[in-house]
C-alpha positions as CSV (number, residue, x, y, z in Angstrom):
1,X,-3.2,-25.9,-3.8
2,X,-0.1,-23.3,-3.1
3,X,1.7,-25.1,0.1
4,X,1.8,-23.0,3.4
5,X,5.5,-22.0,2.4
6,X,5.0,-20.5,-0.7
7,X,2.1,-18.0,0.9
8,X,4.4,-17.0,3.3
9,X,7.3,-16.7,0.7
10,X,4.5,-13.9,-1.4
11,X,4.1,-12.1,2.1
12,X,7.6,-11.9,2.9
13,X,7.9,-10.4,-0.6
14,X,5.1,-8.1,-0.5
15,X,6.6,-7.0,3.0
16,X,10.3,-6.4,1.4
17,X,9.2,-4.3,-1.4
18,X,7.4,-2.4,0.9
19,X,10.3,-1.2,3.4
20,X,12.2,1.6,2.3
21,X,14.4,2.8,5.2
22,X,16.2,1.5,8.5
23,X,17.9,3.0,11.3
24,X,19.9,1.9,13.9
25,X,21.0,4.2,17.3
26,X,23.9,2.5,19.2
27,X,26.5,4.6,21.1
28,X,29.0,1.8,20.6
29,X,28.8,1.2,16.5
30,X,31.8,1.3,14.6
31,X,32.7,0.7,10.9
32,X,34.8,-2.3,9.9
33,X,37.3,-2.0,7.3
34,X,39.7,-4.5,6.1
35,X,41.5,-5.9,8.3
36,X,39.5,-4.1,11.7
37,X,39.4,-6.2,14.4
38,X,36.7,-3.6,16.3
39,X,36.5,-0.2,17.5
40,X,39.2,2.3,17.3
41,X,39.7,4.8,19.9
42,X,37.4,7.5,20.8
43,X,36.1,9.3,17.9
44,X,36.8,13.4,17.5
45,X,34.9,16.0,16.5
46,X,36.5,17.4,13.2
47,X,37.5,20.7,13.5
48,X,39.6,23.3,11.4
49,X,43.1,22.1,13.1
50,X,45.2,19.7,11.1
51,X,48.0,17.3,12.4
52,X,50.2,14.0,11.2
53,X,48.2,10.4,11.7
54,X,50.2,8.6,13.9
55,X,51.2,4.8,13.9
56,X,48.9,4.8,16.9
57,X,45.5,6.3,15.2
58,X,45.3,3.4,13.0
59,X,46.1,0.7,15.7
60,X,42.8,-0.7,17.5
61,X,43.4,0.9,21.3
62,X,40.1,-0.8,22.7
63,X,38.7,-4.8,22.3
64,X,35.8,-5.0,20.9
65,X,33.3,-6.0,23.3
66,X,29.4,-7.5,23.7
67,X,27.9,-4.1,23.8
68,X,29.7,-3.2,20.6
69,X,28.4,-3.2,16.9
70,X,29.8,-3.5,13.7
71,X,27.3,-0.9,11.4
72,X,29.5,-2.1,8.8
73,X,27.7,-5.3,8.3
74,X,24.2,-3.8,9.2
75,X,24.2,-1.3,6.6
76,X,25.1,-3.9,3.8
77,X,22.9,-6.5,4.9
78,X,20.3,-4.3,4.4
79,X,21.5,-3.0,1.5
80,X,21.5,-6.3,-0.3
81,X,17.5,-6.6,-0.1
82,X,16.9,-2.8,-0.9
83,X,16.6,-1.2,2.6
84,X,18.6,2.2,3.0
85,X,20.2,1.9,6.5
86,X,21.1,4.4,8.0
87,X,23.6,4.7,11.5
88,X,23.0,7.2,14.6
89,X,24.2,7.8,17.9
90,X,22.1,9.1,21.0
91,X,21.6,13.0,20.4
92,X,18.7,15.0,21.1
93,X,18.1,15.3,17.5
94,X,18.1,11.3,16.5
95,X,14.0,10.9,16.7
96,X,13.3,13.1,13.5
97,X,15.1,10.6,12.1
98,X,13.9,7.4,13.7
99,X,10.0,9.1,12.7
100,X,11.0,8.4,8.9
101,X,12.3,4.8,9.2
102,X,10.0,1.7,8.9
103,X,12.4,-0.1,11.2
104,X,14.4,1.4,14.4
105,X,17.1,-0.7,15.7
106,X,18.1,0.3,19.2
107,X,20.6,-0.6,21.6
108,X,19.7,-1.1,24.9
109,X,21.9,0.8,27.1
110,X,22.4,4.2,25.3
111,X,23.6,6.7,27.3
112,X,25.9,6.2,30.6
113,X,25.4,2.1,30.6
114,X,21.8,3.1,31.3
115,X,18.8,1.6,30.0
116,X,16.4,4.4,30.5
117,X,17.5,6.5,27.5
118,X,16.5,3.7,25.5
119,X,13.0,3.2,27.1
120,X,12.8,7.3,26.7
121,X,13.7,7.0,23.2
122,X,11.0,4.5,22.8
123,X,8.1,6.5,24.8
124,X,8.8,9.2,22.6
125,X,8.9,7.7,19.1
126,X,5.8,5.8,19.5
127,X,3.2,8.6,21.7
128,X,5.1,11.7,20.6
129,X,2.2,14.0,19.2
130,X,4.4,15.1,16.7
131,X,4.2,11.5,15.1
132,X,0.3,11.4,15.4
133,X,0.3,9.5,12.3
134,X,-0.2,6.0,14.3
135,X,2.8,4.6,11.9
136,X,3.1,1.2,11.2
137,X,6.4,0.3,12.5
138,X,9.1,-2.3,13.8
139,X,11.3,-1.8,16.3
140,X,14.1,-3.7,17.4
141,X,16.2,-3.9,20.8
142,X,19.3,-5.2,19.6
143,X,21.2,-5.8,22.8
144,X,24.5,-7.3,24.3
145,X,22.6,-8.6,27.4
146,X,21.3,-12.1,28.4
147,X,18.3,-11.0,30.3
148,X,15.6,-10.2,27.7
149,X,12.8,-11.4,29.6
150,X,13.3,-8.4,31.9
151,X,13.7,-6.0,29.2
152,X,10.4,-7.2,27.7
153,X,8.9,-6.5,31.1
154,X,10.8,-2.8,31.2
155,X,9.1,-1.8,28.0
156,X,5.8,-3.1,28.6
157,X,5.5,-1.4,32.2
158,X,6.8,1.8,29.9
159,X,4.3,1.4,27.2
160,X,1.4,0.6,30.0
161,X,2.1,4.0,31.2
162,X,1.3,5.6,27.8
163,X,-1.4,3.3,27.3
164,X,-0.1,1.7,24.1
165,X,-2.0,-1.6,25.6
166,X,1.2,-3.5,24.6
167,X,0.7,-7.8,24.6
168,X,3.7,-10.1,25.0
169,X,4.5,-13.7,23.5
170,X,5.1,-16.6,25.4
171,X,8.8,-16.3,26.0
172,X,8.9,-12.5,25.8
173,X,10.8,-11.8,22.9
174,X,7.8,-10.2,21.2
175,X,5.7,-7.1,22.0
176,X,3.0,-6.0,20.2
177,X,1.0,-3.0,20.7
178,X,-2.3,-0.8,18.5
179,X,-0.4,-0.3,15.3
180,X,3.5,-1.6,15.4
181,X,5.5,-4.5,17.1
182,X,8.9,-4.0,19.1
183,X,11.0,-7.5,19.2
184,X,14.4,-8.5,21.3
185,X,17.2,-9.9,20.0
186,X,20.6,-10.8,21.5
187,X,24.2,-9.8,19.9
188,X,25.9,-12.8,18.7
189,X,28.7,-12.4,21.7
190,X,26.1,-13.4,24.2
191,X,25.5,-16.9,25.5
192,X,21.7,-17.2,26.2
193,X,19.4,-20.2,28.0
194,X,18.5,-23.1,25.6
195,X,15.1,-21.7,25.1
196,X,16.0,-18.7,23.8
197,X,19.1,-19.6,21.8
198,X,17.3,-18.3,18.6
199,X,17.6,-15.1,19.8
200,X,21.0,-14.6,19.4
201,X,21.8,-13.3,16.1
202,X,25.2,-12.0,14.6
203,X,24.7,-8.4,12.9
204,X,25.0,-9.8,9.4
205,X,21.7,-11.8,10.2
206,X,19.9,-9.6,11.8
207,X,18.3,-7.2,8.6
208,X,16.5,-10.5,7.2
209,X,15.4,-11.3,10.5
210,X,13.9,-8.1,10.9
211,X,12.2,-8.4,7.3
212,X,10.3,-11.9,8.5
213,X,9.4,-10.2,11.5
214,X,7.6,-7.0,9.8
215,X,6.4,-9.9,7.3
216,X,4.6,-11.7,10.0
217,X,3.5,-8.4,11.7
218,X,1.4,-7.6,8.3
219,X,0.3,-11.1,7.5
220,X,-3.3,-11.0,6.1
221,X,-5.1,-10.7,3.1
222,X,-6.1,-7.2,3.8
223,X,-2.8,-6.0,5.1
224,X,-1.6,-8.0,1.9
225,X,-3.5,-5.6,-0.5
226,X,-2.0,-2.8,2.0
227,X,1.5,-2.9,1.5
228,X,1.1,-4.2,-2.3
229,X,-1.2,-0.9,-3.3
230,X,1.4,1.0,-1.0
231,X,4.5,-0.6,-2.9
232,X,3.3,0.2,-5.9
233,X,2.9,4.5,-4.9
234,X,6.1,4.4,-3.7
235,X,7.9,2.5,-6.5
236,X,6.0,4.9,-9.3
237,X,5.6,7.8,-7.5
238,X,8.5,9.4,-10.1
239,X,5.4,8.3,-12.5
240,X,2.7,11.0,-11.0
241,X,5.5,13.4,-10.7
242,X,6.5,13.4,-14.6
243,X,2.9,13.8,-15.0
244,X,2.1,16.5,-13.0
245,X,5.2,18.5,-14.2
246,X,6.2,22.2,-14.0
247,X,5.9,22.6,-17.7
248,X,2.5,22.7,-16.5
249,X,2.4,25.4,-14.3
250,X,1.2,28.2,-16.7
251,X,-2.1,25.8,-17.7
252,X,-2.5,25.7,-13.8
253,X,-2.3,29.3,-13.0
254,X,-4.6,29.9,-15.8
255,X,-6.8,27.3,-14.7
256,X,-7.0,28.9,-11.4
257,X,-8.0,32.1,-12.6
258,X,-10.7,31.3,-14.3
259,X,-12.7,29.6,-11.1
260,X,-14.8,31.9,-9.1
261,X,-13.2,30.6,-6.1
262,X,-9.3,30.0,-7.5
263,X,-8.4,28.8,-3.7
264,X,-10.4,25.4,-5.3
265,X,-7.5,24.9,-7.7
266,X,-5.2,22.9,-5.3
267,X,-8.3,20.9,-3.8
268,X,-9.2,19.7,-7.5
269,X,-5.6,18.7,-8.7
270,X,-5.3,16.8,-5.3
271,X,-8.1,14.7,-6.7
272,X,-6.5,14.3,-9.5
273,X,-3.3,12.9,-8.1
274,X,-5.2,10.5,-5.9
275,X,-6.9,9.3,-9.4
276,X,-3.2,8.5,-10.6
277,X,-2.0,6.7,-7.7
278,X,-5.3,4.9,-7.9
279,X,-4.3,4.0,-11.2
280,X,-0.8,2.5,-9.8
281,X,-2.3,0.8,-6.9
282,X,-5.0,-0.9,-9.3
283,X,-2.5,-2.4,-11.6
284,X,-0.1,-3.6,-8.9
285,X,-3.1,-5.5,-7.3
286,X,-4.3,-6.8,-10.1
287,X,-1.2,-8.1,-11.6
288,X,-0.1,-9.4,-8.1
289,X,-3.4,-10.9,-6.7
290,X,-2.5,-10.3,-3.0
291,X,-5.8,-11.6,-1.7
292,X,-6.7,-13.7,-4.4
293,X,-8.3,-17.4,-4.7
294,X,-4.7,-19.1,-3.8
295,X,-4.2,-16.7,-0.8
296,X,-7.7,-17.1,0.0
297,X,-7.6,-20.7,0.7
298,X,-4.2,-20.9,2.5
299,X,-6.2,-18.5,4.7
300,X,-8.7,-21.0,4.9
301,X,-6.9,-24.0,5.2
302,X,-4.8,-21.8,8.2
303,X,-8.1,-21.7,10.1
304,X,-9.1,-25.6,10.7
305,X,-11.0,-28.1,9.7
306,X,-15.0,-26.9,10.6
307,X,-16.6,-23.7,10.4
308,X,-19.9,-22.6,11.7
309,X,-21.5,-20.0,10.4
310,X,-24.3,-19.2,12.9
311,X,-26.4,-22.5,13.2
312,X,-25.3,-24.3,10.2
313,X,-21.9,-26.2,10.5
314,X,-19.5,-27.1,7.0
315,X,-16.6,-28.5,6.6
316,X,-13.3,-27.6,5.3
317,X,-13.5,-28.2,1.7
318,X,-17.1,-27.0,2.1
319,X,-15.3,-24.0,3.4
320,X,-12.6,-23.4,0.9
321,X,-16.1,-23.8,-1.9
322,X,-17.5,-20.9,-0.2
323,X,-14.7,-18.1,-0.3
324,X,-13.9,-19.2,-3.6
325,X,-17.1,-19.1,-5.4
326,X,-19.4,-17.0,-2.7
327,X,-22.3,-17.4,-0.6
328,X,-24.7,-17.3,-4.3
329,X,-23.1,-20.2,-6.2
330,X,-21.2,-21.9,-3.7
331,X,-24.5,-23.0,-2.2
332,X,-23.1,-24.7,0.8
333,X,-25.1,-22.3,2.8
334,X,-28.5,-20.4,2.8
335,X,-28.8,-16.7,1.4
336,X,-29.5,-15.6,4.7
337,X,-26.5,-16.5,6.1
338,X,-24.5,-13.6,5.2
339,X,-25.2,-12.3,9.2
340,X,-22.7,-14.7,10.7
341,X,-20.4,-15.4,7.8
342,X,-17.8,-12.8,9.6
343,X,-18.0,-14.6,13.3
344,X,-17.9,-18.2,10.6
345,X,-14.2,-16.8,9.1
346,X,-12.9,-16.0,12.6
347,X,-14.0,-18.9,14.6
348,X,-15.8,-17.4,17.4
349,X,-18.0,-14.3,18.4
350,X,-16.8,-11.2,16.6
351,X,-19.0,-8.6,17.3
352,X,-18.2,-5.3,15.0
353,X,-15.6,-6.7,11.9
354,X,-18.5,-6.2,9.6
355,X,-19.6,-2.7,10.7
356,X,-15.8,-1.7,11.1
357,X,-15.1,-2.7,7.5
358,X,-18.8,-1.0,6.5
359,X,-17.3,1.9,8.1
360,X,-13.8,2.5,6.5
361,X,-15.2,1.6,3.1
362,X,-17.6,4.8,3.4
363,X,-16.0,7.5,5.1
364,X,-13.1,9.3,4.0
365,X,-10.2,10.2,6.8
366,X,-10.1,13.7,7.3
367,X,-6.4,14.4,9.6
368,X,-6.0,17.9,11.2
369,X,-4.9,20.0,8.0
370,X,-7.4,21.3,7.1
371,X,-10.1,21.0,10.0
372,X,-13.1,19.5,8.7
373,X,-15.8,21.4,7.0
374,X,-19.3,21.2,7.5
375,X,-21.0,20.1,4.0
376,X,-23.1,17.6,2.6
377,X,-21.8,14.1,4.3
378,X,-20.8,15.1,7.2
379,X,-21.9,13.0,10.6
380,X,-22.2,15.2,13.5
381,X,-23.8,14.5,17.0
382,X,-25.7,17.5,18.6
383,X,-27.7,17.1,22.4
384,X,-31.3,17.9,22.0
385,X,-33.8,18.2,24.6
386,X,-31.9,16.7,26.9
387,X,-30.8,13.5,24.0
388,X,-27.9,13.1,21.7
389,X,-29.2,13.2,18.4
390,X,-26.9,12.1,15.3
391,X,-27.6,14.1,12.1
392,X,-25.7,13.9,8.7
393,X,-25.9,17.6,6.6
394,X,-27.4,17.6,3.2
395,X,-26.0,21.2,2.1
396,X,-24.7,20.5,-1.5
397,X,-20.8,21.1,-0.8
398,X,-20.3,24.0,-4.0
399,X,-23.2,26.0,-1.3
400,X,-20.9,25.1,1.7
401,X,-18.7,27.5,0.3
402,X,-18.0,31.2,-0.2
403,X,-20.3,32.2,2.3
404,X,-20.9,36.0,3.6
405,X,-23.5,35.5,5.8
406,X,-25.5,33.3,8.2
407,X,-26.4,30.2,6.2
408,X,-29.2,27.6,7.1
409,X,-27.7,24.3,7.2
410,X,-30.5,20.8,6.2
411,X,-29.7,17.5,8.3
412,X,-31.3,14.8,8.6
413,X,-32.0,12.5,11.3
414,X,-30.0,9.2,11.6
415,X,-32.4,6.7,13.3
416,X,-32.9,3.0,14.2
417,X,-32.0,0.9,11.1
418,X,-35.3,-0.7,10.4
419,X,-37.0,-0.6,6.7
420,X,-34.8,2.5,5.9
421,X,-33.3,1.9,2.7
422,X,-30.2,3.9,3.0
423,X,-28.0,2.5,5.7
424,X,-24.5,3.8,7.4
425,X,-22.2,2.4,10.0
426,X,-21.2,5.7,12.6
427,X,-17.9,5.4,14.9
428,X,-18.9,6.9,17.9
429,X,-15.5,7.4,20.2
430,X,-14.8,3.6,20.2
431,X,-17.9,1.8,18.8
432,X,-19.5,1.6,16.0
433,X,-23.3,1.8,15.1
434,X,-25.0,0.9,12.2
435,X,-28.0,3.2,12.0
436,X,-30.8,4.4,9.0
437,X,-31.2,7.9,7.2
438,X,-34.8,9.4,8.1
439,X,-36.1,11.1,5.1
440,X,-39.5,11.5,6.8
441,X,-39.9,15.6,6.7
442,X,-40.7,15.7,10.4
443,X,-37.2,14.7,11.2
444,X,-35.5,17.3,9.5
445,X,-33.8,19.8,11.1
446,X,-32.6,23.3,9.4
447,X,-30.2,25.3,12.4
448,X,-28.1,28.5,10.9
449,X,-24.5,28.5,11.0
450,X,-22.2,31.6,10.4
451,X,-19.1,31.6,8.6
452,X,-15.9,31.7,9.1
453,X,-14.0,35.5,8.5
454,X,-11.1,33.7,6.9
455,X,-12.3,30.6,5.3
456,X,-16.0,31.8,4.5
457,X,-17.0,28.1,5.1
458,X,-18.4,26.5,8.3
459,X,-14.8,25.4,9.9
460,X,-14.7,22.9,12.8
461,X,-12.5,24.0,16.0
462,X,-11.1,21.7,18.7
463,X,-12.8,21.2,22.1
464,X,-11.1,22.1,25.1
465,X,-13.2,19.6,26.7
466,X,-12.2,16.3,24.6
467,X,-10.2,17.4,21.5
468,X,-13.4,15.9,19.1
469,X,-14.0,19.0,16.8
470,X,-17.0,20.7,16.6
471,X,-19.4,23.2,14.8
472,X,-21.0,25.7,16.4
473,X,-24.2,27.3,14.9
474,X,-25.9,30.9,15.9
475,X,-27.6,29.9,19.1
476,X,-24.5,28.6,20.4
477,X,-25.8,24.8,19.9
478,X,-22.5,22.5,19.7
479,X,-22.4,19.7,16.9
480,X,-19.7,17.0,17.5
481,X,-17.8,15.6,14.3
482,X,-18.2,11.9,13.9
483,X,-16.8,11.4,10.3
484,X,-17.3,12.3,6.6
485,X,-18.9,10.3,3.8
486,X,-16.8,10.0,0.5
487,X,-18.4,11.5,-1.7
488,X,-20.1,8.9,-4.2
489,X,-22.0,7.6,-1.1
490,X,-22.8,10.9,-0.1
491,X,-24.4,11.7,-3.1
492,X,-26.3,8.5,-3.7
493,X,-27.8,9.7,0.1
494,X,-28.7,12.7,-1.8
495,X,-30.3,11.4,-5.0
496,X,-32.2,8.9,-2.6
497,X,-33.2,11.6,-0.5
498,X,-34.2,13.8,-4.2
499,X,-36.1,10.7,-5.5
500,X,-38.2,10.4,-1.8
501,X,-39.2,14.0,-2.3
502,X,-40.2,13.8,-6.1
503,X,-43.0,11.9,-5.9
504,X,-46.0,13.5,-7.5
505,X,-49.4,13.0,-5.5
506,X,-52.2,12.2,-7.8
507,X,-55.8,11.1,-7.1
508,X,-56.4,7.6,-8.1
509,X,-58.5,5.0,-7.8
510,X,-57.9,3.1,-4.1
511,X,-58.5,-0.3,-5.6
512,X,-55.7,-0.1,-8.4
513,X,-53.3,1.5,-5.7
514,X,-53.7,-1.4,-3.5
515,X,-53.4,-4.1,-6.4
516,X,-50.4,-2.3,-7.4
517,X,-48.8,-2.6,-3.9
518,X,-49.9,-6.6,-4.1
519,X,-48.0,-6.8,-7.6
């Protein structure tokens, strides 16, 4: 059995190789040479005059103080377990660079002794819609003040008003919120309550701090296979380039030409990239094992010391048998068990972790560039008669394209998940709904579309209303986008859907019909 302190050793590991860049904004951060004792004197903007360095320039004019920092000792800390630091003050033009870091050290007074350029800053890195990509980040206040308690309060009032839904720890040191954490330390200088002594961390110390704290921020066996799959794109990504070289580029060009459509050529060598970072993230996983048996049961073991899964009640070891082995020849519980062995694992009444996971492991994400296209796997919603209706298009997607003309579009219904045989999980704004694929003629529904001048496809546009995107066909019917199926499952939908409507009627005898149906 791997001990509780070698798991976390593997995360903290996974989690180093991960981070890539750092940056810290303080308006009082200086670099220590030999022999410094702190800051010099006001710094000068270079310009094209030259004069003689006096005896004074090189003389330390101002004592360091609490609210100073030595970047010095940041930026090598860092450096020494592979993090590029970098150092900025507070200018207008600092968030571009904060967007690119993994972790953002900031000071807390910034500008004019003030706190509220900090809080600004904050605001703006973490709900500015130029960083819609809901990064997963760590940020730091790295401060010269005792009071932290009320600077936790500050920034949760600040992220409450952006509705970042942020959550505190006990002694307010931590804040969490949707996709990142932001956590308060002390300068070494400052002299804080018992409690909080911890807190207090010298600049040297601080980087591997901040690397157990994004550590415990990603702990997980998912989040494990994350950053390990992640790792491993941005550690070979000089791989896919060699690969995909610009030696190449006459092959492409003549590739392109040849295809009826030759806009398609950049689509299909996208796919192809994605195969080859596939490829990385495979081996890296498999030579790694993030969530494999040993991580597995330190999860387990983690958890406690019963588990009940629905009505039936195991123990530990019991436990430990069943996520090792599985529900089939673990036999610690009956096959029809699988309904509650999500609320089992997390020790109370989870309602949606199984349709959330159904969900992300069938639909691909589609981000703003390109808007989404309306072809075969797409999920829309539509109001019908007075009821929302939710449809998924069966157009093959090489029909989807090129159009010149108004173009009649199959759906079929999505319906109560009874005895259909093809299932899917829906998001629907914040829920999620598993529901069946009607294949029963009288649900279909064939509505005309017309296509785009420019794109000669059926092109979703932003609602004023909501911001969801929609399709609109020819009698100005709305459909609302819910999602698109990757592909393989959208074409196993199809070939179910093909196999339904091949069936040949014949005339045969009643009696052998119904003795068939008996078996």
């Amino acid at each position: 059995m791997v001990s509780e302190e070698e798991i976390r050793r593997r995360h903290r590991l996974f989690a180093q190789r991960f981070l890539r860049t750092a940056v810290v904004v303080d308006d009082k951060a200086y670099m220590e040479l030999d022999g410094d004792v702190g800051p010099k004197a006001e710094v000068v903007v270079p310009g094209r005059e030259t004069r003689p360095v006096s005896q004074e320039d090189q003389i330390p004019v101002v004592p360091r103080l609490e609210q100073s920092l030595n970047a010095g000792s940041i930026t090598d800390s860092f450096s020494t377990i592979g993090v590029i630091c970098g150092v900025v003050g507070p200018t207008q033009s600092e968030i571009n660079a904060l967007r690119q870091a993994d972790i953002v050290v900031l000071d807390w007074r910034l500008q004019a002794d003030d706190p509220q350029y900090a809080l600004t800053l904050l605001s703006k890195l973490l709900t500015d819609e130029a960083d819609n990509r809901n990064s997963l980040r760590l940020v730091a206040i790295y401060t010269g003040e005792g009071r932290l308690e009320d600077i936790c309060n500050d920034i949760v009032v600040k992220l409450k008003e952006v509705e970042l839904d942020p959550s505190t720890n006990e002694n307010k040191t931590e804040i969490s919120y949707r996709h990142g954490r932001v956590v308060i330390y002390a300068k070494s200088a400052v002299n804080l309550a018992a409690p909080l002594r911890n807190r207090s961390v010298a600049e040297e110390d601080l980087p591997d701090l901040l690397i157990s704290d994004f550590a415990a921020m990603t702990e997980g066996l998912l989040p494990s296979i994350a950053l390990t799959s992640l790792t491993a794109v941005r550690e070979g990504e000089h791989k896919v380039l060699d690969r995909f070289s610009a030696d190449l580029d006459p092959a492409f060009l003549a590739h392109r030409v040849c295809l009826s459509d030759p806009e398609d050529a950049e689509r299909q060598i996208v796919n192809h990239v994605a195969e080859e970072l596939r490829g990385l993230m495979d081996n890296a996983v498999a030579e790694e094992s993030p969530a494999g048996v040993e991580a597995v049961e330190g999860w387990i073991r983690r958890k406690g010391e019963g588990f009940r899964f629905g009505d039936e009640e195991i123990d530990l070891e019991e436990t430990v048998k069943l996520a090792k082995k599985g529900l089939q020849e673990a036999r610690v519980l009956p096959k029809n068990a699988f309904k509650g062995l999500s609320s089992g694992f997390a020790c109370g009444n989870i309602v949606d972790l199984d349709e959330r996971l159904a969900w992300i492991m069938s639909f691909r994400t589609v981000f703003n560039a390109p808007p989404p296209t309306l072809w075969m796997g797409s999920i829309v919603t539509a109001t019908m008669d007075g009821d929302e209706r939710h449809l998924i298009c069966m157009r093959p997607r090489c029909d989807c394209v090129r159009l010149d003309e108004e173009t009649s579009f199959l759906f079929l219904p999505l319906v109560e998940p009874t005895k259909e045989k093809e299932q899917l999980v829906i998001k629907l704004d914040h829920e999620f709904k598993r529901m069946g694929i009607g294949l029963d003629p009288s649900g279909w529904f064939l509505p005309q579309f017309k296509p785009s001048e420019c794109n000669s496809a059926i092109i979703a546009v932003r609602s004023r209303s909501d911001g969801n995107f929609e399709f609109t066909d020819t009698c100005d019917r709305q459909y609302t986008w819910r999602g698109e199926l990757k592909a393989e499952y959208a074409q196993r939908i199809a070939q179910t859907f093909a196999t339904t409507q091949s069936r040949v009627a014949v005339d045969e005898s009643e009696w052998l019909r119904r003795m068939a149906k008996k078996g």
